[in-house]
BANURO-227048 format. One record per residue (C-alpha): residue in three letters; y, z, x. Coordinates in pm, whole numbers, padded with zeros to 5 digits, always signed. Layout:
N
ALAYZX/...
This chain:
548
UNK+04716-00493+02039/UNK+04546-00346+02346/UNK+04277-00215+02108/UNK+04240-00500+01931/UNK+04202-00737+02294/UNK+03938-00487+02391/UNK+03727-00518+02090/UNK+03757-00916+02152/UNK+03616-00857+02501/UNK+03335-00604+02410/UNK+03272-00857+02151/UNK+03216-01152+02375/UNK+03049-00965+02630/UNK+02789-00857+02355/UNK+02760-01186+02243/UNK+02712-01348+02655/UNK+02419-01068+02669/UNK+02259-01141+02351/UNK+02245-01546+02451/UNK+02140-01483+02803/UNK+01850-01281+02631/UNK+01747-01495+02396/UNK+01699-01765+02678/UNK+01539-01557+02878/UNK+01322-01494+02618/UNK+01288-01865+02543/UNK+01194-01910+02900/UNK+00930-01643+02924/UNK+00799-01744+02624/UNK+00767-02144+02700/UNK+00719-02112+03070/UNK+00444-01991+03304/UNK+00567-01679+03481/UNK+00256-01808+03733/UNK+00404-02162+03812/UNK+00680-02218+03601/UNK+00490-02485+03401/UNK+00562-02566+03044/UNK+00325-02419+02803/UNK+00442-02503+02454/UNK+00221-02842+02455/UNK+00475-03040+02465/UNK+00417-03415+02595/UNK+00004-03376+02616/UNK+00059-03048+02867/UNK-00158-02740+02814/UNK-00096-02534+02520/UNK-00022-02141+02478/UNK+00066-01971+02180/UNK+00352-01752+02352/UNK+00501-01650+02014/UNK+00253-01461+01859/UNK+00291-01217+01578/UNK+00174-00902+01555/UNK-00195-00927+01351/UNK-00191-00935+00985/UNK-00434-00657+00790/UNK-00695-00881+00633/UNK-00704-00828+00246/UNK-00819-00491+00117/UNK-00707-00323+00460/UNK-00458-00059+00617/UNK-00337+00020+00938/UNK-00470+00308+01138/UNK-00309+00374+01464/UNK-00569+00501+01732/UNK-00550+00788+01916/UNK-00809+01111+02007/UNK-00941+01391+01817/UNK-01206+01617+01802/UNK-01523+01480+01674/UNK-01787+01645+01500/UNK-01618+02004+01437/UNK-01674+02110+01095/UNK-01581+02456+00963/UNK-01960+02545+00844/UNK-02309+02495+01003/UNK-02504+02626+00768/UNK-02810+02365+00810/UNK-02794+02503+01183/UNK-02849+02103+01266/UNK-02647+02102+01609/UNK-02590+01738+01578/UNK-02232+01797+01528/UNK-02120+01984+01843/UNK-01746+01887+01877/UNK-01657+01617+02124/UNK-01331+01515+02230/UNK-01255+01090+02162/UNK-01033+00869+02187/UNK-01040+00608+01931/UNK-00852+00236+01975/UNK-00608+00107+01630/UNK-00784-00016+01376/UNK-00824-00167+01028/UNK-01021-00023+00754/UNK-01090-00086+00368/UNK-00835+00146+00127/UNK-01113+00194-00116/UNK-01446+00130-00085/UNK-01626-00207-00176/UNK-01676-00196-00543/UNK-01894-00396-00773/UNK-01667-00661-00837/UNK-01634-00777-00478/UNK-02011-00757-00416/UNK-02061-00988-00723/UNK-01812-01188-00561/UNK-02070-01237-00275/UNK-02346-01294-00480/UNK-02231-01561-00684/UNK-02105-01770-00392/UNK-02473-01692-00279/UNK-02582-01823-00586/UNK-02394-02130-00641/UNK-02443-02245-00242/UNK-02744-02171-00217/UNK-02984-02215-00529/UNK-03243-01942-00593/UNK-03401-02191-00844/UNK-03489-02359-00513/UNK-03795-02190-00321/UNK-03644-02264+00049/UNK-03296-02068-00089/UNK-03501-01835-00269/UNK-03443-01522-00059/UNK-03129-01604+00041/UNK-02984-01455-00312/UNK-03235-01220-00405/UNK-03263-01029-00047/UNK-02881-01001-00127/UNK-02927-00853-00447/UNK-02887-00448-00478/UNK-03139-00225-00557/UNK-03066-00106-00898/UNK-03381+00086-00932/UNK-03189+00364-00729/UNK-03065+00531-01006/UNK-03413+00615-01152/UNK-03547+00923-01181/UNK-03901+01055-01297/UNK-03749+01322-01505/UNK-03420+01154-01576/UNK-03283+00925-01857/UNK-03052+00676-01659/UNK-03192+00312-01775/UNK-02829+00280-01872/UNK-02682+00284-01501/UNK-02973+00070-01409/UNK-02892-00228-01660/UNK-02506-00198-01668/UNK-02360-00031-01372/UNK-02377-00360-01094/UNK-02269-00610-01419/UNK-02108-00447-01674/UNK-01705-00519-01663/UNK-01681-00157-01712/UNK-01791-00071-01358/UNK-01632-00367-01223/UNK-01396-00127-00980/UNK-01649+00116-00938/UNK-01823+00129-00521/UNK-02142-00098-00519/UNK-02437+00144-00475/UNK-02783-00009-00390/UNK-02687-00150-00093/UNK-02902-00089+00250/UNK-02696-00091+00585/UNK-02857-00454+00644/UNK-02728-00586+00321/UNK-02360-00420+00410/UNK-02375-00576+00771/UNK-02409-00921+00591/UNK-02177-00915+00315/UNK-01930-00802+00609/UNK-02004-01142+00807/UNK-01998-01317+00456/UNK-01643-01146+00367/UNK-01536-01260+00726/UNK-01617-01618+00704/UNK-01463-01648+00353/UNK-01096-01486+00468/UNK-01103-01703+00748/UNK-01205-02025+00584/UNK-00922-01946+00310/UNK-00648-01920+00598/UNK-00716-02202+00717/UNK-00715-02429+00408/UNK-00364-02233+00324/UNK-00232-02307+00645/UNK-00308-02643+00653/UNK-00578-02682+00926/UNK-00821-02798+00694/UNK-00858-02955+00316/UNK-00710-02716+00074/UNK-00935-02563-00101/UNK-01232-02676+00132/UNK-01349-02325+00085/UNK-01403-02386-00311/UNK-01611-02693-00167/UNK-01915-02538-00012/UNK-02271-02640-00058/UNK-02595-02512+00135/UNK-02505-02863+00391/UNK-02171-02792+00365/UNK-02062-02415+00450/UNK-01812-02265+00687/UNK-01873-02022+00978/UNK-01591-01854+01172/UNK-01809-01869+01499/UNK-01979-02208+01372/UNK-01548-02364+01391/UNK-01441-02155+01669/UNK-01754-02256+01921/UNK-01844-02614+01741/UNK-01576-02710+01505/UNK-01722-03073+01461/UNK-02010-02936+01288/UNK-01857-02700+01075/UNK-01880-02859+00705/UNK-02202-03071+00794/UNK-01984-03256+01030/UNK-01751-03356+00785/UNK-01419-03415+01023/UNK-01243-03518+00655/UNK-01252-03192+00581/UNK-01219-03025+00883/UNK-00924-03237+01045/UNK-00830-03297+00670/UNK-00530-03050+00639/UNK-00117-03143+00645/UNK-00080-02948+00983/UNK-00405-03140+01155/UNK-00214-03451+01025/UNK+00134-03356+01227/UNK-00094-03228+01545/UNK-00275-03568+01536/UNK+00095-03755+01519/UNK+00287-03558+01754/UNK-00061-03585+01997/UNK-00257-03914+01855/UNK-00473-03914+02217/UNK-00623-03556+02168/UNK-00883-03421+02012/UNK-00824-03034+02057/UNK-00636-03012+01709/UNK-00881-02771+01589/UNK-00767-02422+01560/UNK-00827-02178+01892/UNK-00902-01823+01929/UNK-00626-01853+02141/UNK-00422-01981+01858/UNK-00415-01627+01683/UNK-00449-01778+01368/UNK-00825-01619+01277/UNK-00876-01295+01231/UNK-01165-01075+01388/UNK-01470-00976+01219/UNK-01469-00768+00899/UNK-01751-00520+01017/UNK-01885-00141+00951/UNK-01666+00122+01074/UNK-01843+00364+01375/UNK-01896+00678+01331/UNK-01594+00805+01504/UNK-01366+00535+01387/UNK-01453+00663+01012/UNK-01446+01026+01063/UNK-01095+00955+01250/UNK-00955+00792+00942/UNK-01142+01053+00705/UNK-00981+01349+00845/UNK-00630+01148+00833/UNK-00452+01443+01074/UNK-00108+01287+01073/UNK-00004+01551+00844/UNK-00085+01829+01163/UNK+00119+01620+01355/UNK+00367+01782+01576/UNK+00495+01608+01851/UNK+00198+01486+02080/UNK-00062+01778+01986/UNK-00206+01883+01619/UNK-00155+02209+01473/UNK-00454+02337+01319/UNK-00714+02149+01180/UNK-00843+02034+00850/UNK-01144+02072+00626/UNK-01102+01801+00416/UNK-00928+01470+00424/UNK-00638+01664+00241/UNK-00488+01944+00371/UNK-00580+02312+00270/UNK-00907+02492+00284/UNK-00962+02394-00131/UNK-01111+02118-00318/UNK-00893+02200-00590/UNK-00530+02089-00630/UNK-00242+02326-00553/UNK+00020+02041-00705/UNK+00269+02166-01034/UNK+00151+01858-01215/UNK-00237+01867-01131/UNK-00338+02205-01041/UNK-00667+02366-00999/UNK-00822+01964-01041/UNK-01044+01873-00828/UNK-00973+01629-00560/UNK-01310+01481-00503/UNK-01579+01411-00751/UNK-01873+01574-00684/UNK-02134+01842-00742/UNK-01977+02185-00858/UNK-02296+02363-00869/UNK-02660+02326-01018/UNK-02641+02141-01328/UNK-02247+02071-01297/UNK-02161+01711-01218/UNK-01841+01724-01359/UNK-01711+02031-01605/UNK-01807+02096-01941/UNK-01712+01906-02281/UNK-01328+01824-02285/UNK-01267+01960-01962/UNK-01361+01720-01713/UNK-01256+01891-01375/UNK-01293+01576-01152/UNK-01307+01281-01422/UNK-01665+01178-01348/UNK-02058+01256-01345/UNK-02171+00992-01121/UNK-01906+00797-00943/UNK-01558+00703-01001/UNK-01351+00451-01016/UNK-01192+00394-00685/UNK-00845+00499-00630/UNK-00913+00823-00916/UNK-00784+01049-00666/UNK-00497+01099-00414/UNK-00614+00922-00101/UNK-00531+01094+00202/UNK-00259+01092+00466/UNK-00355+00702+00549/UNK-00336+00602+00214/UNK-00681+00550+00239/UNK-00900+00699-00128/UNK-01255+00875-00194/UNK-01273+00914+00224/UNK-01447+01236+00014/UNK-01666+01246-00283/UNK-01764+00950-00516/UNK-02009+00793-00243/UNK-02131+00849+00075/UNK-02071+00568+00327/UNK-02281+00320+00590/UNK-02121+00358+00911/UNK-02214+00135+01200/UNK-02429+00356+01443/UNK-02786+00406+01499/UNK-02843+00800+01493/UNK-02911+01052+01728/UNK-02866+01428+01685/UNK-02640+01409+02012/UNK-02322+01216+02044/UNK-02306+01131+02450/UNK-01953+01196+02482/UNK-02030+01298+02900/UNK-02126+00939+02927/UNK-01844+00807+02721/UNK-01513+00932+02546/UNK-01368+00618+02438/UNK-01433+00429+02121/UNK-01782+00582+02100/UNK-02048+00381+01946/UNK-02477+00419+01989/UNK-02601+00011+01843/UNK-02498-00191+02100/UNK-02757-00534+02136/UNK-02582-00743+02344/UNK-02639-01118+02249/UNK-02508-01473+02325/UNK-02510-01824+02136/UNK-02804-02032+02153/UNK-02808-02302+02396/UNK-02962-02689+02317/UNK-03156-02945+02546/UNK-02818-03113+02562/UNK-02590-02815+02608/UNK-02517-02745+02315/UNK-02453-02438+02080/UNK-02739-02436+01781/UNK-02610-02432+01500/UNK-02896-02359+01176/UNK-02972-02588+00927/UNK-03092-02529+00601/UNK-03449-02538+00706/UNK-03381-02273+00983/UNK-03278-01984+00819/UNK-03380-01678+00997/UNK-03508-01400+00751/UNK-03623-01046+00811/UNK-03934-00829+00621/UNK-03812-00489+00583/UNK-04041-00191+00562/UNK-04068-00192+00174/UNK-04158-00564+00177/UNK-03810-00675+00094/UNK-03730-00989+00269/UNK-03331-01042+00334/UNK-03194-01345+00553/UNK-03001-01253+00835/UNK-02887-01621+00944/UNK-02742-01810+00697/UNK-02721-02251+00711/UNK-02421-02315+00918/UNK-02442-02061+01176/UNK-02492-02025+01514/UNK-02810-01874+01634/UNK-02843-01580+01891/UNK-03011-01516+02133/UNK-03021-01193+02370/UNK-02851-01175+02702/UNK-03077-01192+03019/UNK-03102-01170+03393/UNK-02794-01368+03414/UNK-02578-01169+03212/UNK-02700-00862+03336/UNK-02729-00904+03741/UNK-02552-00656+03952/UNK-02364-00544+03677/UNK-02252-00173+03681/UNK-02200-00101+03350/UNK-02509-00223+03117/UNK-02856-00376+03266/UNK-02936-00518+02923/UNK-02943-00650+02582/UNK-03085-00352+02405/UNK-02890-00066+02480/UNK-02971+00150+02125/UNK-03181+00405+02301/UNK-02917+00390+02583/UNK-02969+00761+02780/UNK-03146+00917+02517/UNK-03496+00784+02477/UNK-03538+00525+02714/UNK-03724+00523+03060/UNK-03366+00591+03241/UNK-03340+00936+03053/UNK-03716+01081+03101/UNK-03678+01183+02785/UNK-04070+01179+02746/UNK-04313+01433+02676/UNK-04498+01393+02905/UNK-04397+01257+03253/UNK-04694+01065+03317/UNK-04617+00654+03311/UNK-04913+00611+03096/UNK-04827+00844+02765/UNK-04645+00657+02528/UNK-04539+01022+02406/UNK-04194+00935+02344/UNK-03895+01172+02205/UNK-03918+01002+01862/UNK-04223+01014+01735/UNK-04142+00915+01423/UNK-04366+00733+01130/UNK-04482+00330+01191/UNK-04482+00146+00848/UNK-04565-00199+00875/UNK-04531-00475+00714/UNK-04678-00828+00739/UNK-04608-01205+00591/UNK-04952-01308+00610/UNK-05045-01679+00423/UNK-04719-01601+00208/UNK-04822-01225+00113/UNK-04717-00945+00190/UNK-04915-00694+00315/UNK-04841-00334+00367/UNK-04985-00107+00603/UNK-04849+00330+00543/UNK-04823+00555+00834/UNK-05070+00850+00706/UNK-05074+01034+01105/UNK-05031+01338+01092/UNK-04917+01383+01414/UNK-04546+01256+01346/UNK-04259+01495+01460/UNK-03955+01341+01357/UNK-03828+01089+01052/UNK-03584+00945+01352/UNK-03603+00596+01523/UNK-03383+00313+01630/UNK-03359+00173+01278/UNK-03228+00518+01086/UNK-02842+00491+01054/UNK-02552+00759+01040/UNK-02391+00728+00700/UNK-02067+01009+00629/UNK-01904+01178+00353/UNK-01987+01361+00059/UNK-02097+01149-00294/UNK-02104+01262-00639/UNK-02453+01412-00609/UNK-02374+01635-00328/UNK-02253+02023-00262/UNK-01866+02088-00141/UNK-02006+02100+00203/UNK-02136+01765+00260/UNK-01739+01647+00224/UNK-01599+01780+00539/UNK-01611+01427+00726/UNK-01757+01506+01039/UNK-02091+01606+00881/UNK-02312+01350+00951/UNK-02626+01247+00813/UNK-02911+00942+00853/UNK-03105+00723+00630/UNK-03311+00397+00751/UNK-03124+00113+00748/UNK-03318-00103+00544/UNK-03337+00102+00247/UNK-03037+00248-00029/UNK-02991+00500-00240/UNK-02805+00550-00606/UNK-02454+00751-00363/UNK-02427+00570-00017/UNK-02207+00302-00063/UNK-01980+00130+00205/UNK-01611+00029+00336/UNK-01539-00272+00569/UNK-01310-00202+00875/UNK-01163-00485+01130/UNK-01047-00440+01520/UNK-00723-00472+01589/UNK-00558-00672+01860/UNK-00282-00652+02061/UNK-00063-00353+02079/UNK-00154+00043+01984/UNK+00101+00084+01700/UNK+00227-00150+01452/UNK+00593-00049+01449/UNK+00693-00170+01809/UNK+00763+00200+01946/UNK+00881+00268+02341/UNK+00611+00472+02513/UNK+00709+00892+02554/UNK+00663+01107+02838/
């Protein structure tokens, strides 16, 4: 009896606690810990969304909890490039593609291209075919491979192969484009807007994430029908019928950030996937590969001596000999062929090599900064109006660009707020940045005196690398080559870092922090691309108390 009395008691004690909690937790989650306001909405008041869950992955992406490594230590130097000296870096949580983007969801892209914007119309022309990927890549002047250039973007049989082709301004855009679509889907399935406004779109009629979150009454051509249209605006605009603010917030949580390029650290952090060396708050040893031992060959019962990467054995050998296909594939493979590594993320080695975010330089600053390094920074803001408003683009304001082979590729789409860069205002008496441009950010600007010569007059600069220009000049294009001969380096602010072995290349190009640079407006037949996404809120997903 005295057991059972005490049990009781513990009982209701346990059960007191737990309902003094939860209304604590009620009020700390509906009141102002400032001024002990209400901030659920209620009555007209001011609204916070004090509930929030943790972020969702966008589709296509996993979870990679931050944390620092070493960056840029590789096991062999061999090219004696020194633009790899380890660095120690702390990278934030983030979000990043399991495979990378394949043919299938580029096509995706360029057949909403196609069917909002026309090519058949001359205005919309470029829009679609400055999207389109270079299929010439895979020619070669002493090579048969018409077949990869007819077939391999179109034919179902390379539908889940990576998209090749691409330049790192063509990835950049498909990333906004792949943004804005997620985003304008979550919406419609949530009830903010028409469902399926997103199957809806024309070139008057197109949604922008920045466009709804900065001027949501223009979003859709203005069209508040299909904007306000959805069955949660409808119980906003009864439980409020005097407000207008029943348009989704940032603050509302319910949009997620940016698909975007990984940087250079944030992809070489998820390559090397070191959870495996794990012990306790320190790794032991280090890896190669994004698997673990020093072999590109499997030690596994089921699948030994296979290779774990496709790509080139030796001269000649793209992939064993008749009925013994080592690695399953010539040229690439389809994505998830091989064991992905310990993020669950696949081909983070071999198949293609990958755009990464970053303008090169041979030297990664990490004396300047150790935390979520990045070299591309252009700070910009939204374009103001006469009346004080944001500009959003119409259809006859498209902003293209002419890229150094001619290629013209728009880089504003109808719909979307234009940018401008940051000035004076942004910029005065700040401590940390001075301006907009910040690419050649202590290593090639005027701050660095990285000239060679010191005199102010010699425009002798540290890379002195090739001018090729191009023109638009009465609708034609005109090129104009770079024959000096007094160029020193292929390096400038538009050549990009792009990681990770491909199919084409030697066992040593897969250890994932070498690091190598194309330009950015041009692609090649093995440099494909992934998409990653911040993450906000807390470190780790799984709600862990800090350690000492």
């Amino acid at each position: 009896m005295i057991m059972k009395n005490f049990v009781k008691s513990c009982t209701f004690v346990f059960i007191a606690l737990a309902m003094t909690s939860c209304n604590n937790s009620r009020d700390y989650q509906s009141n102002s810990r400032a001024t002990g306001w209400d901030l659920s909405g209620r009555d007209g008041g001011v609204s916070y969304k004090t509930d929030y869950e943790p972020q969702e992955p966008g589709p296509g992406l996993l979870f990679v909890e931050g944390g620092t490594f070493t960056m840029g230590r590789v096991q062999d130097d061999v090219m004696h490039d020194w633009n790899n000296t380890p660095t120690q870096q702390h990278v934030q949580s983030f979000y990043i593609d399991e495979t990378e983007v394949t043919n299938v969801m580029y096509l995706e892209y360029l057949d909403w291209l196609k069917a909002v914007f026309p090519p058949s119309e001359e205005r919309y022309a470029n829009i679609y075919t400055g999207a389109l990927p270079d299929t010439l890549v895979w020619r070669n002047p002493l090579g048969f491979n018409e077949n990869m250039v007819n077939n391999y973007l179109r034919h179902p049989a390379y539908h889940n192969y990576p998209v090749v082709g691409v330049n790192w301004i063509q990835a950049t855009e498909f990333s906004q484009w792949r943004t804005d679509r997620v985003n304008e889907k979550r919406l419609a399935d949530k009830g903010y807007t028409v469902r399926d406004a997103y199957q809806t779109s024309d070139a008057n009629n197109v949604f922008s994430t920045e466009t709804y979150l900065n001027a949501p009454s223009q979003v859709y051509g203005g069209s508040d029908s299909i904007t306000r249209g959805g069955k949660q605006s409808d119980r906003l605009l009864k439980n409020n019928p005097d407000s207008t603010n029943v348009y989704v917030q940032r603050k509302d949580g319910e949009l997620l950030p940016a698909y975007r390029l990984p940087t250079e650290a944030e992809w070489e952090y998820a390559a090397l996937g070191q959870s495996s060396l794990r012990d306790y708050n320190s790794y032991r040893g280090r890896k190669k590969y994004p698997w673990d031992g020093r072999y590109t060959r499997s030690g596994d019962r089921k699948t030994v001596g296979d290779q774990r990467a496709n790509f080139k054995q030796g001269r000649g050998d793209y992939g064993g000999i008749a009925g013994w296909s080592d690695d399953g594939a010539d040229i690439t493979a389809e994505v998830k062929s091989y064991e992905p590594n310990d993020y669950g993320l696949y081909d983070m080695a071999g198949n293609v090599s990958e755009w990464v975010a970053d303008v090169y330089r041979p030297r990664v600053n990490n004396e300047f900064n150790d935390f979520n390094y990045f070299r591309g920074n252009v700070y910009t803001k939204n374009a103001i109006t006469a009346d004080g408003q944001v500009k959003v683009l119409s259809t006859e304001e498209v902003v293209y660009d002419t890229l150094s082979n001619g290629k013209i590729i728009a880089r504003n789409l109808p719909g979307e707020i234009a940018e401008v860069e940051i000035g004076e205002k942004e910029t005065y008496l700040r401590t940390q940045f001075s301006k907009s441009d910040n690419v050649n950010f202590r290593d090639g600007d005027k701050l660095s005196s990285r000239y060679y010569s010191k005199r102010s007059d010699d425009n002798s600069q540290m890379y002195n690398s090739p001018d090729n220009n191009v023109t638009l000049k009465d609708g034609e294009i005109e090129r104009e080559y770079d024959d000096s001969s007094g160029r020193t380096t292929l390096i400038d602010d538009n050549v990009r870092v792009y990681k990770g072995g491909s199919w084409k290349d030697r066992e040593y190009w897969l250890d994932p922090a070498q690091r190598r640079f194309y330009p950015q407006d041009m692609a090649t037949d093995d440099i494909g691309f992934r998409n990653a996404m911040s993450k906000v809120g807390s470190k780790s997903n799984k709600g862990r108390r800090t350690r000492n």
